[in-house]
C-alpha positions as CSV (number, residue, x, y, z in Angstrom):
1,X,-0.7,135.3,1.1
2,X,2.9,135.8,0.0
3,X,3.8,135.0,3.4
4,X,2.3,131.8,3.7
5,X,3.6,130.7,0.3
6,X,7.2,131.4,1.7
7,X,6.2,129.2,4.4
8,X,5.0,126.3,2.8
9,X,8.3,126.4,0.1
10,X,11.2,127.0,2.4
11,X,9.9,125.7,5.7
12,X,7.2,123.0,5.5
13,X,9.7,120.5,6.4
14,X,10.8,122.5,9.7
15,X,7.3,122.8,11.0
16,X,6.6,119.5,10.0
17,X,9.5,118.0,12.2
18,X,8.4,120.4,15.3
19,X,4.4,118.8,14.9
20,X,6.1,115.4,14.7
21,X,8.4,115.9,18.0
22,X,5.1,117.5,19.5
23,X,2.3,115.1,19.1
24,X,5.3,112.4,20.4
25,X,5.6,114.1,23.4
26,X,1.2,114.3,23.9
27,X,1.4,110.3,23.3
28,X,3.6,109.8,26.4
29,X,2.1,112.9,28.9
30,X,-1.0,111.0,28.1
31,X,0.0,107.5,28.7
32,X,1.6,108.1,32.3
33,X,-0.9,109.0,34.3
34,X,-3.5,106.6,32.9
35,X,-1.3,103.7,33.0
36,X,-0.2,103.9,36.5
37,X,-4.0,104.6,37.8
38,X,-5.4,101.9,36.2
39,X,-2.4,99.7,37.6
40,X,-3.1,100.9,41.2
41,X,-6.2,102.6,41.2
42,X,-4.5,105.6,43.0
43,X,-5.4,109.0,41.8
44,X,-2.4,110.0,44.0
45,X,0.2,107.9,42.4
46,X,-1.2,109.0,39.1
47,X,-1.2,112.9,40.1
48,X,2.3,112.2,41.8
49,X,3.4,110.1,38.2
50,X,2.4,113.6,36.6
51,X,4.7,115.7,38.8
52,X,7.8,113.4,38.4
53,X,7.3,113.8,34.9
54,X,6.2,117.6,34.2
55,X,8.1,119.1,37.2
56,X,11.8,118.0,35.6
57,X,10.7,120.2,32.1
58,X,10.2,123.4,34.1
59,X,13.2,123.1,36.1
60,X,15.5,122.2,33.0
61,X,14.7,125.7,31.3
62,X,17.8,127.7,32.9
63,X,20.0,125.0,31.5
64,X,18.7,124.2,28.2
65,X,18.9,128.5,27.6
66,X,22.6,128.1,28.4
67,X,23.2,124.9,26.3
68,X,21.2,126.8,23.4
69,X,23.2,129.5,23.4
70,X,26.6,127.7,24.0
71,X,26.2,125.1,21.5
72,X,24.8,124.8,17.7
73,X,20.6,124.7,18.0
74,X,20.8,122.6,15.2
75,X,22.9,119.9,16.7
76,X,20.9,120.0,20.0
77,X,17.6,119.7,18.3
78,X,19.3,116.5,16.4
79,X,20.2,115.2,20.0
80,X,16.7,115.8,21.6
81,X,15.0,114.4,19.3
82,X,17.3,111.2,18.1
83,X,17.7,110.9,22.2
84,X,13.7,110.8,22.8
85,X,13.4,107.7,19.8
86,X,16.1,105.8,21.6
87,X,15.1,106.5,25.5
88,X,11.8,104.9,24.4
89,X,13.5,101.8,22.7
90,X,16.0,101.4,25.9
91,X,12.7,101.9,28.1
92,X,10.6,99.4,26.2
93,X,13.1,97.2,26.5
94,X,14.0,97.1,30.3
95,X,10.5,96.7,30.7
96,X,10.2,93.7,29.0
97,X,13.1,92.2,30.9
98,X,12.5,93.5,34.8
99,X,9.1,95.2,34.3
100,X,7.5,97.4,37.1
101,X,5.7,100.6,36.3
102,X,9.1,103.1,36.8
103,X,10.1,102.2,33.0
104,X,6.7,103.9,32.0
105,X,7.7,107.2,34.2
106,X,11.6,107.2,33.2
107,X,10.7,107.0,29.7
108,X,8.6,110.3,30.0
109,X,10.2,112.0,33.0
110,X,13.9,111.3,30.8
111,X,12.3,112.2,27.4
112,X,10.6,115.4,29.2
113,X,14.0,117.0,29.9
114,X,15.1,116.4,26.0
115,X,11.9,117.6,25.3
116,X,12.9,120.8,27.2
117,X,15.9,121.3,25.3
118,X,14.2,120.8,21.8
119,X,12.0,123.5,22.5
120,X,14.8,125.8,23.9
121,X,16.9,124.9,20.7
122,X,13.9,125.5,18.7
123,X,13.3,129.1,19.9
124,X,16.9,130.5,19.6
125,X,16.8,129.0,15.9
126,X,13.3,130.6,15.4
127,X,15.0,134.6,15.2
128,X,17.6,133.3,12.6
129,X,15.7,131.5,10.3
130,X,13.1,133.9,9.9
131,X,15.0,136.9,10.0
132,X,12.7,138.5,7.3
133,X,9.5,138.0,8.5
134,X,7.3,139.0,10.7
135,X,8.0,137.5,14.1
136,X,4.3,137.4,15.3
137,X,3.1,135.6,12.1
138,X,5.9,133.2,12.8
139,X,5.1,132.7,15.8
140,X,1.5,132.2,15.5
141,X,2.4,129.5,13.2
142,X,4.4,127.8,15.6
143,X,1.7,128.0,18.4
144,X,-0.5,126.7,15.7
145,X,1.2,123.5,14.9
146,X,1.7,123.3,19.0
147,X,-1.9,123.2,19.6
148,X,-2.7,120.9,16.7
149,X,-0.9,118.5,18.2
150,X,-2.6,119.2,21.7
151,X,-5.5,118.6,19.9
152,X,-4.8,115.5,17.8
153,X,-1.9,114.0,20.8
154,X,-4.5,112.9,23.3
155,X,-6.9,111.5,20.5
156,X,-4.8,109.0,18.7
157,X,-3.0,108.0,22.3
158,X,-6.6,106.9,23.9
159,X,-7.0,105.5,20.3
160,X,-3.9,103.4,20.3
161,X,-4.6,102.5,23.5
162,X,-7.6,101.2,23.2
163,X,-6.5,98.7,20.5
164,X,-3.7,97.4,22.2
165,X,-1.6,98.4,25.1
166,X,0.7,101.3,26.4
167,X,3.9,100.1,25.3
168,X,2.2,100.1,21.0
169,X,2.1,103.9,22.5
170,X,5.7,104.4,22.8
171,X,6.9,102.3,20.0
172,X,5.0,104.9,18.2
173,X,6.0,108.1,20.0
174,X,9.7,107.0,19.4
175,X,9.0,106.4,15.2
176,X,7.2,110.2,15.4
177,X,10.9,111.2,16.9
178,X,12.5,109.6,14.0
179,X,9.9,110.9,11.6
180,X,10.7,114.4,13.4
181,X,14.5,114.1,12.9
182,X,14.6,112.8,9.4
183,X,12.4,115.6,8.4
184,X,14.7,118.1,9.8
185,X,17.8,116.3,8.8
186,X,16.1,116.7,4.8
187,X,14.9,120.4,5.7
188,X,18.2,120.8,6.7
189,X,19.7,120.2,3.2
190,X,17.9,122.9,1.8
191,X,18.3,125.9,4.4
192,X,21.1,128.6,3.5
193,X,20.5,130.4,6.6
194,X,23.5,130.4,9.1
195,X,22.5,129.0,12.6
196,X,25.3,129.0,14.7
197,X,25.9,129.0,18.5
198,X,25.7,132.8,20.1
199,X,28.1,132.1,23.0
200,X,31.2,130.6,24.1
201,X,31.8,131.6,27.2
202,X,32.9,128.4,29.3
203,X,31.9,129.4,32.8
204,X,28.5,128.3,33.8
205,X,28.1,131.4,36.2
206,X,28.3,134.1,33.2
207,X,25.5,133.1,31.5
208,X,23.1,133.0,34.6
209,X,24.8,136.0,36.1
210,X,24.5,137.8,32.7
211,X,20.5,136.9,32.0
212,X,19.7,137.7,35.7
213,X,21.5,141.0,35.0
214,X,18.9,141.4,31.4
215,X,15.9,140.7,34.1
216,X,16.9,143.5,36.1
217,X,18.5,146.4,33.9
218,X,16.5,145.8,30.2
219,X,13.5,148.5,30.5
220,X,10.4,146.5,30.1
221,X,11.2,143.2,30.6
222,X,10.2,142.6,34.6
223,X,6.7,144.0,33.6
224,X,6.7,141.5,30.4
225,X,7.6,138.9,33.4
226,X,5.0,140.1,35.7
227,X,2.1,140.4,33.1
228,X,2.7,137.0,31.6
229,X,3.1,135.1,35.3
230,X,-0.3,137.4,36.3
231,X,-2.0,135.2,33.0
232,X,-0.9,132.4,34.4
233,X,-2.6,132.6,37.2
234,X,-5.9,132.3,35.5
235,X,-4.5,130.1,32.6
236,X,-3.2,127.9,35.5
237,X,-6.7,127.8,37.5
238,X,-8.7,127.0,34.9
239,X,-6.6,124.1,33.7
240,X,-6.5,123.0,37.6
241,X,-10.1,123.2,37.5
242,X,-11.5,122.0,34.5
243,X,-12.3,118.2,35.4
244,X,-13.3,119.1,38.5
245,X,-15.9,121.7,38.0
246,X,-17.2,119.7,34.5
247,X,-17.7,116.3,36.4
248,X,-18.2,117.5,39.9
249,X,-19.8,120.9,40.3
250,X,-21.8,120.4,36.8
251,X,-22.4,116.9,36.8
252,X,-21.8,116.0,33.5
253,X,-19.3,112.5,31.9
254,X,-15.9,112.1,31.0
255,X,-16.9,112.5,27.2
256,X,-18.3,116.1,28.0
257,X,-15.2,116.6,29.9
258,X,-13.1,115.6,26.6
259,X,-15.5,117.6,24.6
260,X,-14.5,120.5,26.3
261,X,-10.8,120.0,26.1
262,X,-11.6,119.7,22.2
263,X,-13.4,122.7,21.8
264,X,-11.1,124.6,23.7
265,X,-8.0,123.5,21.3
266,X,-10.1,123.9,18.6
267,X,-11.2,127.8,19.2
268,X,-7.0,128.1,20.3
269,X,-6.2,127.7,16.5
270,X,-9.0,129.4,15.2
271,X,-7.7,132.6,17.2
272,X,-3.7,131.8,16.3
273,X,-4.7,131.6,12.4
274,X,-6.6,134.6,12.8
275,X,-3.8,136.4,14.4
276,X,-1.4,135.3,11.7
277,X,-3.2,136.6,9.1
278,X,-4.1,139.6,10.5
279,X,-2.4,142.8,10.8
280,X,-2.6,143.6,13.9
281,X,0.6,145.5,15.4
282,X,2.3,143.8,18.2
283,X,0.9,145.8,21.3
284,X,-2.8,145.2,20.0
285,X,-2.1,141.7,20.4
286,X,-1.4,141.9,24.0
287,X,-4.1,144.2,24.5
288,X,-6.3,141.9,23.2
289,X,-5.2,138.8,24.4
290,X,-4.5,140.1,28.2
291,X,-8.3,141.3,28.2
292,X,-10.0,138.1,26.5
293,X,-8.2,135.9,28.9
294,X,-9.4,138.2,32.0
295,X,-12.9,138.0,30.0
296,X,-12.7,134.0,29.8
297,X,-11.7,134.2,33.6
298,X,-15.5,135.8,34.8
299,X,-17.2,133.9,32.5
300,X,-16.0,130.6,33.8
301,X,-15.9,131.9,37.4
302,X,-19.6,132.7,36.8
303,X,-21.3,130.2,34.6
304,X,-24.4,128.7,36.0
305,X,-24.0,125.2,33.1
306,X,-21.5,123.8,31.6
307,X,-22.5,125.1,28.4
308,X,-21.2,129.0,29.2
309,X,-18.6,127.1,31.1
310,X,-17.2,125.9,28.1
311,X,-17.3,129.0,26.2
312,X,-15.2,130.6,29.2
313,X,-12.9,127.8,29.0
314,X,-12.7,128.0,25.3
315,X,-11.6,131.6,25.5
316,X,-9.2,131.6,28.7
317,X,-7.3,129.4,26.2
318,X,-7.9,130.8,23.1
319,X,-6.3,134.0,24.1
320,X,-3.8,132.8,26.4
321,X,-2.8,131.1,23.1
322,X,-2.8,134.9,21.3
323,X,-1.1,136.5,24.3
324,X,2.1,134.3,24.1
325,X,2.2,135.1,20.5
326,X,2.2,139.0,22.2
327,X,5.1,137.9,24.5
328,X,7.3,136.1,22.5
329,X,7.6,138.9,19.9
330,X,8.2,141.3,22.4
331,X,11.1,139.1,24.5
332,X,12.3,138.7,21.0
333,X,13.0,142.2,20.5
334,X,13.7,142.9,23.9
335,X,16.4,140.7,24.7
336,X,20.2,140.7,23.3
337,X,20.4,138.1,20.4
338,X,23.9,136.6,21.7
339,X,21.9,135.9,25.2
340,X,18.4,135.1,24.1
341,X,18.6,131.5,24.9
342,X,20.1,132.1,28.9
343,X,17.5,134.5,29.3
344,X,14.4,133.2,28.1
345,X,15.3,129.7,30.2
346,X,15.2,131.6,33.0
347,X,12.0,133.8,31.8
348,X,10.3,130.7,31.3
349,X,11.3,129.4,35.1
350,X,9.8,132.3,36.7
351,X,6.4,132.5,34.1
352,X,5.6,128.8,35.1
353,X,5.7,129.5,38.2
354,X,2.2,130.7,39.1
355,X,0.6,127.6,37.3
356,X,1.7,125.0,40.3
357,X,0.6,128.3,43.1
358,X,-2.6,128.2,41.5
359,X,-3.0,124.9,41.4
360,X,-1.6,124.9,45.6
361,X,-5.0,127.4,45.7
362,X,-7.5,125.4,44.6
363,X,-5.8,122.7,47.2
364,X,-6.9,125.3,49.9
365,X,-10.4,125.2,48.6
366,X,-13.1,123.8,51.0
367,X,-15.7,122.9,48.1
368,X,-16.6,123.1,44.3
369,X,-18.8,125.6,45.0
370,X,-15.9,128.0,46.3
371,X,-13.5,127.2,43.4
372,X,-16.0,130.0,41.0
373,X,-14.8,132.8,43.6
374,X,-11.3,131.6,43.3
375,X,-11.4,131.8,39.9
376,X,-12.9,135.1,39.9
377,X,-10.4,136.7,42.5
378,X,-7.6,135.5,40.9
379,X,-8.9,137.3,37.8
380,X,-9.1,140.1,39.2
381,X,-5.9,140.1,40.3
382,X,-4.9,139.5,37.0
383,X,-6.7,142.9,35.9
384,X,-5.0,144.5,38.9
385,X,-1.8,143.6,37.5
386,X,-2.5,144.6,34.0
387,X,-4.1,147.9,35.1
388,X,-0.5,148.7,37.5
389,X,1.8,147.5,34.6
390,X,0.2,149.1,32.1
391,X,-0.3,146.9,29.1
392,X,-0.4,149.2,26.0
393,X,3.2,150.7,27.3
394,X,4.7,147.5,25.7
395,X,4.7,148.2,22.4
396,X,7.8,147.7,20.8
397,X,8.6,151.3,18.9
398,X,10.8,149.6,16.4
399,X,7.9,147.6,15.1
């Protein structure tokens, strides 16, 4: 309890600007892909829409790590978040004078790679401002507020929508920006701790050369690498899956469809507020996690309904949620504080990686009916993996 009061007094304000930025970015991931399928009725376009705009964030990690170490966090969370406002205003406004659907994709494709750097910014600050505390429970917190605005994002979007039209969307994803800046700016005011930049090398071949170097010689961190992209396989297939086997190979509407994504947020937060109030050590965390998200994996693989479907679903993200509370911590203890922002960028790359090859899998699939055996290989490669890399060997011994 004492550490949730802390929260709430000195950092309300931070995690209040982070839900802001979040749920802006939901509104426009949402908005793309529906706007340019209804426009041309081409789930192609609208899947090819999605790449143009997701595919920049995961290829920007590397270089946000760098800036984030280079420059003050502080300063670069200011830019991403005052750039995403007025990349929306600009984008709005070309629209209205030449129109065409690429203002819609710029908008989120260009506020995706700010997005990018917010969230590198966010994590380097992250260590220093919470210095004292428990870096789980932080963290825990953090993926809370993510998933809340997962959860609420899509909702008010297809709300907003609905009323009026996709550009009332992004006039109000660029005033959640401001909101998100002027409650940092305020929280700002009040912090004492000392953020500050971590490197000033100029070259641009150190840092990679030097967090390349942490991938290779710092004991434990290829096997936090390898367990976290073997999750992602099964994180990435059931995601890949989801509409498919909920409207195809179960038959059931769109609204079941969103029912699932709900309860599947919904039973993420549950399991991150549990994990922040627990006590659970670090390594216990991962051992959990790692075997609920194998667990969720059979059960969807499995399910004869959609009913034990969802509850596979539910728990594939639920504890994927809980395992990158386990990962973080651990790359956070791992990992040299002066080079935590190059290194983690490139983490990142490499952990995302699996997600698009598991979503190439399901491509090679003849049927629905297949895509269950899929699913249940891939978690059993998963296992394979944990079993090989030996999961409870990652406790941290200073924790």
């Amino acid at each position: 309890m004492r550490f949730w009061f802390r929260f709430k007094q000195a950092s309300g304000l931070f995690f209040t600007s982070m839900f802001a930025a979040r749920l802006a970015d939901q509104f426009l991931l949402f908005v793309v892909p529906l706007v340019v399928y209804q426009v041309t009725q081409s789930v192609a376009l609208s899947g090819l829409a999605y790449a143009v705009e997701t595919v920049p964030r995961v290829l920007f990690y590397p270089i946000c790590g760098v800036l984030s170490d280079r420059y003050s966090p502080l300063r670069l969370m200011q830019i991403s978040q005052i750039g995403r406002a007025l990349i929306c205003v600009f984008g709005l406004a070309g629209f209205a004078v030449f129109g065409g659907l690429g203002w819609v994709v710029g908008i989120s494709a260009l506020c995706g790679l700010l997005t990018t750097q917010g969230f590198m910014a966010r994590e380097v600050m992250l260590p220093q401002i919470f210095a004292m505390a428990r870096f789980e429970k932080v963290q825990s917190i953090s993926q809370s507020v993510n998933q809340t605005s997962i959860v609420a994002g899509p909702l008010l979007a297809a709300s907003l929508f609905a009323l009026s039209n996709w550009q009332t969307v992004v006039v109000v994803a660029a005033l959640l920006f401001v909101l998100a800046e002027i409650s940092m700016m305020i929280w700002r005011r009040g912090n004492h701790t000392p953020i500050t930049a971590s490197d000033d090398n100029p070259s641009w071949v150190a840092p990679f050369r030097t967090a390349f170097s942490h991938l290779a010689y710092l004991p434990g961190l290829k096997r936090v690498i390898a367990l976290t992209a073997s999750v992602n396989l099964v994180f990435g297939i059931t995601l890949a899956t989801s509409a498919a086997m909920v409207t195809g190979l179960y038959g059931q509407s769109d609204a079941h469809y969103a029912l699932l994504q709900t309860i599947g947020a919904g039973f993420t937060i549950f399991v991150l507020m549990v994990v922040g109030a627990s006590r659970l050590s670090v390594g216990m965390i991962g051992l959990v996690s790692f075997s609920g998200v194998f667990l969720g994996g059979v059960i969807t693989a499995l399910s004869p309904d959609y009913w034990l479907y969802m509850v596979g679903f539910a728990v594939v993200l639920g504890f994927d949620g809980m395992f990158n509370i386990y990962i973080r911590t651990v790359r956070q203890k791992l990992i040299p504080a002066k080079d935590y922002g190059k290194t983690t960028g490139v983490i990142i790359l490499f952990n995302n990686m699996t997600q698009p090859l598991a979503g190439l899998l399901v491509g090679l699939t003849a049927s629905l009916e297949q895509t269950g055996w899929l699913i249940l290989a891939l978690s059993g490669v998963m296992l394979l993996g944990g079993a090989i890399l030996s999961l409870p060997r990652f406790q941290v011994r200073t924790i």
